[in-house]
TORMILO-75773 format. One line per 10 residues: number of its first residue (from 1); their letters; for each residue x, y, z of C-alpha. Coordinates in Angstrom, 1 decimal. Each point is the difference from the previous one (the first is absolute). Example, Ala and Ser with C-alpha at 12.3 -4.5 7.8 and 13.67 -1.06 7.14 Angstrom:
1	as	12.3,-4.5,7.8 ~ 1.4,3.4,-0.7
! end
This chain:
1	xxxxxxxxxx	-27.7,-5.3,-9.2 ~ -1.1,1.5,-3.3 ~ 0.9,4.2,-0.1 ~ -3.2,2.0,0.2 ~ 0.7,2.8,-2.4 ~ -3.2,2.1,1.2 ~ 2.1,0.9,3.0 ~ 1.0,3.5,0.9 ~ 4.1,-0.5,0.2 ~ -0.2,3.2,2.0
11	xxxxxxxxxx	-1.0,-1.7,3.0 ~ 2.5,-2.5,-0.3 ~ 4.1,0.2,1.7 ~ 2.0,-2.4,-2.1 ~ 2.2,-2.4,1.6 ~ 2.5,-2.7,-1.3 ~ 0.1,-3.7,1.6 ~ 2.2,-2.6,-1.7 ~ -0.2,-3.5,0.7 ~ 2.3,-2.9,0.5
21	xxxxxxxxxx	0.0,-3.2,-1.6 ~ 3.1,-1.2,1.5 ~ 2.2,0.8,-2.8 ~ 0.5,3.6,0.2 ~ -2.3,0.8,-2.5 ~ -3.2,2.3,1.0 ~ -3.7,0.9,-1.8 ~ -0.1,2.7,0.5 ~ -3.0,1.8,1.0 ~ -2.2,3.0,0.7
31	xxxxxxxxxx	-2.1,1.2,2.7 ~ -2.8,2.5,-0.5 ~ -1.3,0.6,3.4 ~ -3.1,3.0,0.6 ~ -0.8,1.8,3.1 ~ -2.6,-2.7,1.2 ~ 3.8,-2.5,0.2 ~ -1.6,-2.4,-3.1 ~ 2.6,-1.6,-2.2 ~ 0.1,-0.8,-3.3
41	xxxxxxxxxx	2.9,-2.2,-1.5 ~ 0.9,-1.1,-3.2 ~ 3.4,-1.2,-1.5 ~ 2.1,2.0,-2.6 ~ 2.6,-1.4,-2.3 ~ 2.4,-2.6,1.5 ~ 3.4,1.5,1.6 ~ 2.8,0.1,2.5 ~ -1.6,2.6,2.0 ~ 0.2,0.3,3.9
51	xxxxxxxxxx	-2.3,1.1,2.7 ~ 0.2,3.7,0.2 ~ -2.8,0.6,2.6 ~ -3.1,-1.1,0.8 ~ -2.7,1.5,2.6 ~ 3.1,2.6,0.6 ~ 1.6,-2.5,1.9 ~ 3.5,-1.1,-2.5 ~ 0.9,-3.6,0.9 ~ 2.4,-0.3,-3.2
61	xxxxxxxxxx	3.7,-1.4,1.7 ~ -1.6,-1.9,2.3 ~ -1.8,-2.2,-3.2 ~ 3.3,-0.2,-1.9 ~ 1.5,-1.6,3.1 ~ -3.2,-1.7,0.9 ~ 2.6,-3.1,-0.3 ~ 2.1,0.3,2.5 ~ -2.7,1.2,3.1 ~ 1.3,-1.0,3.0
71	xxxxxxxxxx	2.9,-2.0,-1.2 ~ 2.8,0.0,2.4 ~ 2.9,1.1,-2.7 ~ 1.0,3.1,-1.3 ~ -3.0,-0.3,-2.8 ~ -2.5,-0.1,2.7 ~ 1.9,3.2,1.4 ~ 0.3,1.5,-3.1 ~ -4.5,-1.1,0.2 ~ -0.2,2.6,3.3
81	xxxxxxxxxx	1.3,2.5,-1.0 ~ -1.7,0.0,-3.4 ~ -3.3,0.0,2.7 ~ 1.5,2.6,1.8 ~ 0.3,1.9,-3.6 ~ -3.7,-0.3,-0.5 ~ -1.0,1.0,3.4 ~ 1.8,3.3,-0.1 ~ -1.6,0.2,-3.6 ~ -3.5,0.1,2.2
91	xxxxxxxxxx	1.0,2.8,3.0 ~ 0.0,3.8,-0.9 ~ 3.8,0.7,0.2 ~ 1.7,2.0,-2.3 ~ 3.4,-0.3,0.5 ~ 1.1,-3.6,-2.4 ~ 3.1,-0.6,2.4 ~ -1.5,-2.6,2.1 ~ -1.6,-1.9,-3.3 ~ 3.6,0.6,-1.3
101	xxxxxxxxxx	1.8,-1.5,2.3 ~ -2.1,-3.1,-0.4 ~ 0.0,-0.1,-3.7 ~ 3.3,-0.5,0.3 ~ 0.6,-2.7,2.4 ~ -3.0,-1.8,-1.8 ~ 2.5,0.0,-3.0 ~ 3.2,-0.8,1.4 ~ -1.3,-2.7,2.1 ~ -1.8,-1.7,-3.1
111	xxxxxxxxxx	3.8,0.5,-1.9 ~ 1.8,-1.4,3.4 ~ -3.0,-3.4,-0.4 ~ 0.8,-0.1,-3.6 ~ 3.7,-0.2,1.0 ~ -0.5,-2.1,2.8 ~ -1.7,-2.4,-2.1 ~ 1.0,0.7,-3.5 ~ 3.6,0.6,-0.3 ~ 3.3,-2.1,-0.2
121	xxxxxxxxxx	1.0,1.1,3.2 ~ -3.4,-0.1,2.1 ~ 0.6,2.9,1.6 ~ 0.1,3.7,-0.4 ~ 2.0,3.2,1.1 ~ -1.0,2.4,2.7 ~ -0.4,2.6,-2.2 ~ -2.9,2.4,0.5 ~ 0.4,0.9,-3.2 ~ -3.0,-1.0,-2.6
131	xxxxxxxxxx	2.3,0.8,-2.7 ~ 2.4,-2.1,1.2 ~ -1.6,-2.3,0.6 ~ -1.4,-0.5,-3.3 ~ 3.5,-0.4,-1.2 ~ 0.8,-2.7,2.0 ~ -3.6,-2.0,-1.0 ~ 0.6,0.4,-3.7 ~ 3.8,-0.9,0.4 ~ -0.6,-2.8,2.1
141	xxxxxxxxxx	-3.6,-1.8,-1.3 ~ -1.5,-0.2,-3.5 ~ -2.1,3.0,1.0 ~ 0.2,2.1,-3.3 ~ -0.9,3.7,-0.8 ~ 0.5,3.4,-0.8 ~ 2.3,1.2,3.4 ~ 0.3,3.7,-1.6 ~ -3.6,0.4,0.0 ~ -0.4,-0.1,3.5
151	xxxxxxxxxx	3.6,1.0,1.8 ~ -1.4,3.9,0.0 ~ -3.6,-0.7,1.7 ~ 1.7,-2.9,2.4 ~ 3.0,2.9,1.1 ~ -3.4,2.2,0.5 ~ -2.2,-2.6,2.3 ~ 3.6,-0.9,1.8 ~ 0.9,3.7,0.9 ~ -3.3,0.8,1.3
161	xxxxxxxxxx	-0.5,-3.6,2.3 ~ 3.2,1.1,1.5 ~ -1.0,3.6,1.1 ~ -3.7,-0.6,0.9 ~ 0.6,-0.5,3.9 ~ 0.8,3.7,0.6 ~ -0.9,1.9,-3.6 ~ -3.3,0.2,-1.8 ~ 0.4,-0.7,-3.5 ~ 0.3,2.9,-2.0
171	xxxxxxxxxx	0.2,-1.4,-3.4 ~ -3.4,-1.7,0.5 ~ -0.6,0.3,-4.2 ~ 3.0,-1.4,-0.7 ~ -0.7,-3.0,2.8 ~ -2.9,-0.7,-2.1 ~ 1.3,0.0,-3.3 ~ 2.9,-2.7,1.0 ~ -2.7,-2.1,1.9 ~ -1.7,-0.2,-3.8
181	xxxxxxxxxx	3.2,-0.9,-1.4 ~ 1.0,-2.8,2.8 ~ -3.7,-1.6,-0.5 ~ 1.1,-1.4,-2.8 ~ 3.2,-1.5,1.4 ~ -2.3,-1.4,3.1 ~ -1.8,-1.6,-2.9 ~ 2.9,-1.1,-1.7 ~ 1.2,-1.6,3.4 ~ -3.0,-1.9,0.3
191	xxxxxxxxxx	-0.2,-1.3,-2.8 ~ 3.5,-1.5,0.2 ~ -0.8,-1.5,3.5 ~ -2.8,-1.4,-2.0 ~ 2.5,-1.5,-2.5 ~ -1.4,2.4,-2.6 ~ 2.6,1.9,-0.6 ~ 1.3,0.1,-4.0 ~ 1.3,3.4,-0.4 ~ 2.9,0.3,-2.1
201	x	2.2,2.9,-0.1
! end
């Protein structure tokens, strides 16, 4: 659709929708929608470039792991609780343990499929550990990157996934911050059970 630019942008929420064309790469894309719920789209520049949120409902882990819906390995459990990621993302609760606890088994179960399926041995450790775990991967598959930019942000997301059953989180900021951080190792991940994976370090 061609961009009216008589419209009153004052009206207007923005929202961010990227979309897949099987390769990881997204358009991505902006939503101008008024009070009357009329949308107008058009496409920016070309660019990796997630889905943020849309309607306020996010939906983001679930795309990336679009993949491995209801596949009965540990990518297809790594697929729930990306979901259950998203759902959280759509309820009013404050407290980020539960989404924590999540975003971290949605990581070290993706690692543990990579392992499974990737690595010399075909197996992993039992390490709960994402840390760790990354460790093993890039000791034991041609999985390459830069391990000392994530250790701090993974040590973060594992420490709070372990105390989320009786504690509320009470360094939500710094939750967020490592979940920015790790978003780029989930993409980095996929890309590498994609076969796309040249980083060399």
């Amino acid at each position: 659709m061609i961009w009216d630019s008589s419209l009153d942008l004052k009206n207007y929420k923005t929202f961010n929708l990227c979309c897949d064309n099987n390769s990881w790469k997204f358009i991505k894309l902006t939503f101008y929608e008024n009070i009357n719920n009329k949308k107008i789209i058009f496409p920016l520049t070309p660019q990796e470039h997630y889905v943020l949120k849309i309607n306020n409902a996010y939906f983001m882990y679930k795309e990336k792991f679009k993949k491995f819906e209801n596949i009965e390995n540990l990518g297809g459990k790594a697929w729930e609780h990306a979901v259950a990621i998203d759902v959280l993302k759509n309820t009013d609760i404050k407290d980020s343990s539960l989404e924590c606890f999540h975003y971290q088994q949605m990581i070290e179960l993706f690692i543990k499929h990579l392992l499974e399926t990737r690595s010399k041995f075909g197996s992993y450790s039992k390490t709960h550990k994402l840390q760790k775990l990354l460790e093993e991967l890039i000791s034991t598959t041609d999985f390459k990157t830069d391990k000392t930019k994530y250790f701090m942000a993974l040590q973060v997301i594992t420490v709070c996934a372990e105390e989320y059953r009786y504690n509320f989180l009470i360094d939500n900021k710094g939750y967020k911050q490592s979940v920015k951080i790790c978003d780029q190792l989930v993409d980095e991940l996929l890309n590498f059970e994609q076969g796309d994976n040249v980083n060399s370090f």
